[in-house]
C-alpha atoms as a printed R data frame, in Angstrom:
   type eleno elety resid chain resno       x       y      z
1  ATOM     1    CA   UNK     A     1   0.361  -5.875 13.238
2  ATOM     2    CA   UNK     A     2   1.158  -3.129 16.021
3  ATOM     3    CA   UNK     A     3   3.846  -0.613 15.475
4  ATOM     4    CA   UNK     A     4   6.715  -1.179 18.408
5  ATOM     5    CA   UNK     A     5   9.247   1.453 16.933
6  ATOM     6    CA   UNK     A     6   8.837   4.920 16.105
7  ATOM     7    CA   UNK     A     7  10.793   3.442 12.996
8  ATOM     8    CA   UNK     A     8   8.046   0.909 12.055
9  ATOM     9    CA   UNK     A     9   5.491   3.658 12.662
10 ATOM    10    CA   UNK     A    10   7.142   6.190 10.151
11 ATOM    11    CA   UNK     A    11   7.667   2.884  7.816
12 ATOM    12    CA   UNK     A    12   4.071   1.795  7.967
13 ATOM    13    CA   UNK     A    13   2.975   5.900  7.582
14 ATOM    14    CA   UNK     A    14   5.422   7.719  5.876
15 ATOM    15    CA   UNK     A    15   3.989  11.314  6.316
16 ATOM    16    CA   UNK     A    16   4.712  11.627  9.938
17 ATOM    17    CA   UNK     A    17   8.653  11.135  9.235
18 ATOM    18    CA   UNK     A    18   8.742  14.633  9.515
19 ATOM    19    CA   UNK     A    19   5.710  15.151 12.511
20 ATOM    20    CA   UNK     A    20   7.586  17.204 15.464
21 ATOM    21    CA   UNK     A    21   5.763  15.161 17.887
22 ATOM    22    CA   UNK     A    22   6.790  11.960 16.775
23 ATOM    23    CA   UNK     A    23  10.076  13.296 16.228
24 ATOM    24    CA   UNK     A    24  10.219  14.090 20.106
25 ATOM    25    CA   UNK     A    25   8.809  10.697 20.769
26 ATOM    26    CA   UNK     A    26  11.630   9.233 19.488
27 ATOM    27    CA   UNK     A    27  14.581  11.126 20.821
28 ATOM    28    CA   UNK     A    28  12.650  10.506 24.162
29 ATOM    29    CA   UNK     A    29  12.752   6.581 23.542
30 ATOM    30    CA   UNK     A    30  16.071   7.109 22.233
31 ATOM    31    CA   UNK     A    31  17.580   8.968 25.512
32 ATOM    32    CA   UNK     A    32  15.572   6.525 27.691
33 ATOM    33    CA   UNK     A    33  17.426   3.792 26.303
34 ATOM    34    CA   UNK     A    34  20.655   5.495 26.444
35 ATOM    35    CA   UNK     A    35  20.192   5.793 30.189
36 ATOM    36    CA   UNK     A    36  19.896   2.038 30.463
37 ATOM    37    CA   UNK     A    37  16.090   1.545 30.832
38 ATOM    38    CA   UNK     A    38  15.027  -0.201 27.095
39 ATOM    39    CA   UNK     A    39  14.133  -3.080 28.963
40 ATOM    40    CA   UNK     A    40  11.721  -0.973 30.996
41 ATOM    41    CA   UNK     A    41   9.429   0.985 28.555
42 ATOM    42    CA   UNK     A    42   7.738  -0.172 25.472
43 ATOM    43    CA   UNK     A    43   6.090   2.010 22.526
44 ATOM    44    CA   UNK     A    44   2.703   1.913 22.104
45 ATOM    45    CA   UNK     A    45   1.418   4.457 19.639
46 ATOM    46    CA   UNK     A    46  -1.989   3.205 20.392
47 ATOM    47    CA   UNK     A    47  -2.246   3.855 23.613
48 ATOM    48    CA   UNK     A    48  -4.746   6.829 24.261
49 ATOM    49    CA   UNK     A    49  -6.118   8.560 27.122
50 ATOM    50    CA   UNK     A    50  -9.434  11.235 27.591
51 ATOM    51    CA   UNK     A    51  -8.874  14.028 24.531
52 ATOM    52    CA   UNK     A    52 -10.171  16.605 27.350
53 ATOM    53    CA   UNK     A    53  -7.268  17.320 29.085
54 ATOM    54    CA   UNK     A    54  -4.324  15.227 27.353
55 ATOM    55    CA   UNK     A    55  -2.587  17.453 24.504
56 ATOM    56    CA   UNK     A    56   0.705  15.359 24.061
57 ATOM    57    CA   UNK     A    57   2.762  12.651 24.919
58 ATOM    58    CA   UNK     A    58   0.948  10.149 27.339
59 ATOM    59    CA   UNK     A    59   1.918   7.468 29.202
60 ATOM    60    CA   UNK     A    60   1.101   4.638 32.018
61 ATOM    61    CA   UNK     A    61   3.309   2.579 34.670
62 ATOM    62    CA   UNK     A    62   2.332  -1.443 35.206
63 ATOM    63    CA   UNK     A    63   3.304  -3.356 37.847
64 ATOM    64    CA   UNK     A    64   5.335  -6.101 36.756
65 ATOM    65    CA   UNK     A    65   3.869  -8.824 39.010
66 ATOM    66    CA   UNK     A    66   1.318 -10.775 37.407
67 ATOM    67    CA   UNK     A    67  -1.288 -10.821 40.101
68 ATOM    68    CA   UNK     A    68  -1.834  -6.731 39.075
69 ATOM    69    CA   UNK     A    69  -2.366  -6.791 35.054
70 ATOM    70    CA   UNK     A    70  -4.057  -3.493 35.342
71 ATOM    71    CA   UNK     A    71  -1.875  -0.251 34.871
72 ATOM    72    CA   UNK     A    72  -1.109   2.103 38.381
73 ATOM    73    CA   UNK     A    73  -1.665   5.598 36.974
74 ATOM    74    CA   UNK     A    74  -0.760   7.149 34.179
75 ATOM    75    CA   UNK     A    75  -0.160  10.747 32.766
């Protein structure tokens, strides 16, 4: 079963409750929703991209439309 919280990450692995990163994750998810766009974002912690360049937080932006199931860049 896949994580969709920071909340049910930190409940299914206890030692990152206090991680800084994961900590910044979440007040980023939590601001995001704040602003009104919850229904626009979802939390993936498995999402990964290349380890050569990426350091931190990553991220990619879909298309809604089914015709493009393939994400448009990410970062």
């Amino acid at each position: 079963m896949t994580a969709t919280t920071v909340a049910d990450l930190v409940a299914r692995f206890p030692v990152l409750a206090d991680n800084a990163a994961l900590q910044e994750m979440d007040l980023l998810v939590q601001q995001l929703a704040a602003l009104g766009y919850a229904e626009y974002f979802q939390f993936k912690p498995a999402l990964m991209r290349g380890f050569d360049y990426y350091d931190g937080m990553v991220f990619e932006v879909f298309d809604k439309h089914p015709d493009n199931n393939r994400a448009m860049f990410g970062g």
